[in-house]
N, C-alpha and C positions, 0 to 999 in steps of 0.2 A: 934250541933244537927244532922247534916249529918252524921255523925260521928256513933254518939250515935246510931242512926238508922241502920248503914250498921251492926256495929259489933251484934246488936240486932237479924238481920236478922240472920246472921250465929249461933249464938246462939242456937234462937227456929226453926231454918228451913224454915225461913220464906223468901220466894222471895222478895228481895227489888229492887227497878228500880235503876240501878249503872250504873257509864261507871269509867274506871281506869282513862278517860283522866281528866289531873284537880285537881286530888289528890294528897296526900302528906301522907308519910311513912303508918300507919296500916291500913288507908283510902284505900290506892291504894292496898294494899297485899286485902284486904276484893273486893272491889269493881273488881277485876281482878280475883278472883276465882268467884263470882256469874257470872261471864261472861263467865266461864268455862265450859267444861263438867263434869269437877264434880261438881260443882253448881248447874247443871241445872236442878232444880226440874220439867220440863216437860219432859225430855227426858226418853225414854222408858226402859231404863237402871235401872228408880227408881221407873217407872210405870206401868211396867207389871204386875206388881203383885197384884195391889189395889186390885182389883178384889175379891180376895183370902182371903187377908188381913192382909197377912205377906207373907215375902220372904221366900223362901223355904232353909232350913240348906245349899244344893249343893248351890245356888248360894247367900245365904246373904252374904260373905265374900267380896265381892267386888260389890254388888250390894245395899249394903245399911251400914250406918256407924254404926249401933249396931252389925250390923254379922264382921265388920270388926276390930271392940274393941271384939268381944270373940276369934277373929280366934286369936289376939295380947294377950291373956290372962289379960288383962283389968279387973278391976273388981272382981279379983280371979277365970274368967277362965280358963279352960284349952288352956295353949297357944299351937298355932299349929292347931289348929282345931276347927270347929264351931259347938256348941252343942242348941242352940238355934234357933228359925224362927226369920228371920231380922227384925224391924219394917219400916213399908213401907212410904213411901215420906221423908228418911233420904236420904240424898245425902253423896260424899264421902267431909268432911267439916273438918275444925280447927281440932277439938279434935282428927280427923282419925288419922293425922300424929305429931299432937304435944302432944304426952304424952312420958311416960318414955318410956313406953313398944317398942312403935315405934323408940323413938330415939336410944336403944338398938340394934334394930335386923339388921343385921350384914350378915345373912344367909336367905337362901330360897331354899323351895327344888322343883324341876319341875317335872309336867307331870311324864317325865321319869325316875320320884324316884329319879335322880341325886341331891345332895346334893351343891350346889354353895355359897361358904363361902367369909368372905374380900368384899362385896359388899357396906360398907357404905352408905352411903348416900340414894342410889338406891333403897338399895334393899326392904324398901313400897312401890315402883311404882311397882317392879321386884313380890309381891306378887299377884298381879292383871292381871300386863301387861305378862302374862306367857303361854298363851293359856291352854287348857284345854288338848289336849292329845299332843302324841309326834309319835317316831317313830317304839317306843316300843310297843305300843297300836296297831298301823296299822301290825305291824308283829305280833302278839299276833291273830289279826281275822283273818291274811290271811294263819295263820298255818295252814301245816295237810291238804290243799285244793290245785286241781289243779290250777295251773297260771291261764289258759284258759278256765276256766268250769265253769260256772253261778253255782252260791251258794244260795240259798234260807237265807243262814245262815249269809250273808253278809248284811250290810248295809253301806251307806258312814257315816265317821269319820270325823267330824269337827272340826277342832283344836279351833273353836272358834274366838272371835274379838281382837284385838289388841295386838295381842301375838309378841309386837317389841322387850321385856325384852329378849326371847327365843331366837327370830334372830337374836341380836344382842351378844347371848352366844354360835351360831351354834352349832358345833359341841361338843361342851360342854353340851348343854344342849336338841337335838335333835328334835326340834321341825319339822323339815322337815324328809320326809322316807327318810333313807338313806339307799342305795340299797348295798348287799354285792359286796367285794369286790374294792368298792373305797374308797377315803378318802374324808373327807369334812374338810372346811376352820372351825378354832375354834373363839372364841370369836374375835372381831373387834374391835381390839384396838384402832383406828385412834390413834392420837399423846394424849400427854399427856393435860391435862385441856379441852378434847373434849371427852373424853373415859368412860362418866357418862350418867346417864337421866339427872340428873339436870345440869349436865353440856351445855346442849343444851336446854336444855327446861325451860323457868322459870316455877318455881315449883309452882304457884297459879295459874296462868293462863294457862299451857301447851305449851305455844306458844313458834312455834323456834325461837331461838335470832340469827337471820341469819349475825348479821356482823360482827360475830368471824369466819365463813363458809367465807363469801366473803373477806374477809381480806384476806385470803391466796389462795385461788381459785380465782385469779384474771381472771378477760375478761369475766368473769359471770357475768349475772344478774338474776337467779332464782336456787335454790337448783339443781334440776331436769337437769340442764346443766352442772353440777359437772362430770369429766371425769378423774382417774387418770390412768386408764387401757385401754390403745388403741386397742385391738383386736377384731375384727368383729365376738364377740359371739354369736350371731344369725344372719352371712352368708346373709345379706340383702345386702350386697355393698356399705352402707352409716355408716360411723362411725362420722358425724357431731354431731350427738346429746350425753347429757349424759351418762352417766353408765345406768339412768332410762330407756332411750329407748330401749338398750339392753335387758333390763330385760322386757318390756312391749311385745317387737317383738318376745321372746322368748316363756312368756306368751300364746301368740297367736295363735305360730304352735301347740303349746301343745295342747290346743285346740280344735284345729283342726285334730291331731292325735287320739287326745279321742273321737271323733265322728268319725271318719275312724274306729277305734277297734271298738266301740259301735256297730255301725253297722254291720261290716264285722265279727267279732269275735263273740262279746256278742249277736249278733243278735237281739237287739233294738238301734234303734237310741235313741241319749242322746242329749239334751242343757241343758245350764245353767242359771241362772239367780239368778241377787242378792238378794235372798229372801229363807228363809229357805224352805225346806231342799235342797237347792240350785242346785241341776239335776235333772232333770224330764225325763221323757218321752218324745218323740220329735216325733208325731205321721206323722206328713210333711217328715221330714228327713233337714226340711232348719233351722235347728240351731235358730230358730225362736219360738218363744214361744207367745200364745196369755195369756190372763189374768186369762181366767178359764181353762188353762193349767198350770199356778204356783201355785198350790194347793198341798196339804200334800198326796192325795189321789191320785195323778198323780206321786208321786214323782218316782225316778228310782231304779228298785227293780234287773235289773238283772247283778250284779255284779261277774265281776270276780278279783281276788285278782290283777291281774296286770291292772287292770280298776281301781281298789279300790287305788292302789296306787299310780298311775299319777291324779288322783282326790283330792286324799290326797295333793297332791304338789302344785298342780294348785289352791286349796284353801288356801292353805301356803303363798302364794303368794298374793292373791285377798285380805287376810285379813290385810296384814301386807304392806298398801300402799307405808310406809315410809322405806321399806326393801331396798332401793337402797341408803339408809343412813346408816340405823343399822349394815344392813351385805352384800354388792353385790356379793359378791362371792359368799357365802354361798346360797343366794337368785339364781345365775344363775348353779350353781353345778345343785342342785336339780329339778331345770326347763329343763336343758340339759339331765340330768341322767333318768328321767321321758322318756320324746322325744325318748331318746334311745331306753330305754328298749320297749317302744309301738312300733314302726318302724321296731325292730328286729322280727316281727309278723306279721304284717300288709307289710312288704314291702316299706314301705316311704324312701325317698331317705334326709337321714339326714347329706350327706358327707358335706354340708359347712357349717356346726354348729361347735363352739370351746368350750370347755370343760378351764373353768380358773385351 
């Protein structure tokens, strides 16, 4: 009967109360995705839209399982693109990824138009997990305008949530601005039987399977203390912690450089805050934001293309938590190359920062 009930639930969409611990073989696959975030029929992901009363064509593809059977050609859609509104309180479930159409597709093209082929297994997570622009996008609006001159015509570019499929294709598949002139790190191989999503992630539940990670990264006891690069790339004098901490420290002066321009340049101060449309106004100057200062009507309107795109980076970053896994390189290029180019303006003194 327990049984009969879970696979019920996944069926009609219905929330059933599960835990995986306990279970045995289609029990534990059913019971470990309602646990998931693609399960989770409260999460905002499959509930923004009630409202409305269907998902809008832009975002049913990944925001509900009937926009993501048309984007698959399911059904004698046209596959590759979603021509329908999503129906709303579907989560991403069973039939998303076990049909033919799915088990076929092999390819996925990003953001940046780039075509990414040989992806097996991945590449249903890699249609989702992709962010929504790249680097192509950010130079596309900062064309044709000065570096340093507030644009009316500007707004910030959000790459979107969970774009780990991109960072972890870097340079392949550009999710992060990549400034002319340098090169940036390409896909992240790590070794072979680690170099997939499902390879790290069990595919119902999400969850990292961390004791293939600590198997070989010995004298750890948390992902995040993973270190196979020892140079002090953000110049703080401690290299005890992970590769994460690098990339968190680096994070930070960015930061902090973007509200140096903001002010001194663009001539308003800026903060941030995790909640859309994520820079504001910053009418203090202390990086400080109250509550009815993160409002869509506050947000920050005086951009200049070299603001626009150390923002661009710094949310590259913020979204894609798991980047000191996917791609560290790639992750501290972009953080560093950012720092740069703002400091070559502003004056900051960025001599003990390394460049991987």
């Amino acid at each position: 009967m327990r049984f009969l009930a879970l696979l019920l639930a996944a069926a009609l969409f219905i929330p059933a109360p599960a835990r995986a611990d306990g279970l045995d073989g289609l029990e534990r696959l059913i019971a470990a995705w309602l646990e998931s975030p693609h399960g989770n029929y409260q999460s905002l992901s499959f509930t923004y839209w009630n409202d409305q009363g269907s998902v809008p064509e832009s975002c049913a593809m990944c925001h509900s399982e009937t926009g993501f059977l048309d984007f698959l050609g399911v059904g004698g859609h046209t596959a590759g693109q979603v021509d329908h509104p999503g129906t709303i309180n579907t989560v991403i479930g069973c039939a998303s990824c076990h049909t033919a159409e799915a088990h076929a597709l092999d390819a996925v093209t990003f953001p940046s138009g780039v075509e990414v082929a040989g992806l097996g297994s991945s590449a249903t997570c890699m249609v989702c997990h992709q962010g929504r622009q790249s680097s192509d996008q950010v130079e596309t609006r900062a064309a044709g305008k000065a570096e340093d001159e507030v644009s009316g015509d500007l707004a910030f570019v959000n790459i979107h949530y969970a774009a780990s499929a991109a960072t972890m294709l870097g340079a392949e598949a550009r999710p992060g601005y990549q400034y002319a002139g340098r090169s940036y790190a390409g896909r992240f191989m790590h070794v072979p039987g680690a170099d997939s999503c499902v390879a790290c992630h069990e595919p119902h539940s999400t969850a990292v399977e961390t004791d293939g990670c600590l198997a070989c990264h010995r004298g750890v006891d948390e992902l995040r203390d993973i270190r196979t690069q020892h140079r002090d790339f953000a110049g703080t004098g401690d290299r005890s912690g992970g590769i994460h901490s690098e990339i968190v420290a680096l994070q930070s002066q960015l930061m902090d450089a973007i509200r140096v321009y903001a002010a001194e340049i663009a001539g308003t101060p800026i903060a941030y805050a995790n909640s859309f449309p994520y820079f504001f106004t910053d009418p203090s100057g202390s990086g400080e934001l109250s509550p009815d200062q993160i409002t869509r009507d506050n947000r920050y309107q005086s951009w200049t293309p070299r603001l626009l795109k150390a923002a661009y980076n710094y949310q590259v970053a913020a979204k894609d938590p798991g980047g000191y896994v996917h791609n560290p390189r790639y992750m501290l290029q972009i953080l560093h190359d950012s720092l740069a180019d703002l400091a070559g303006i502003t004056g900051l003194d960025v001599s003990h920062i390394s460049r991987p």
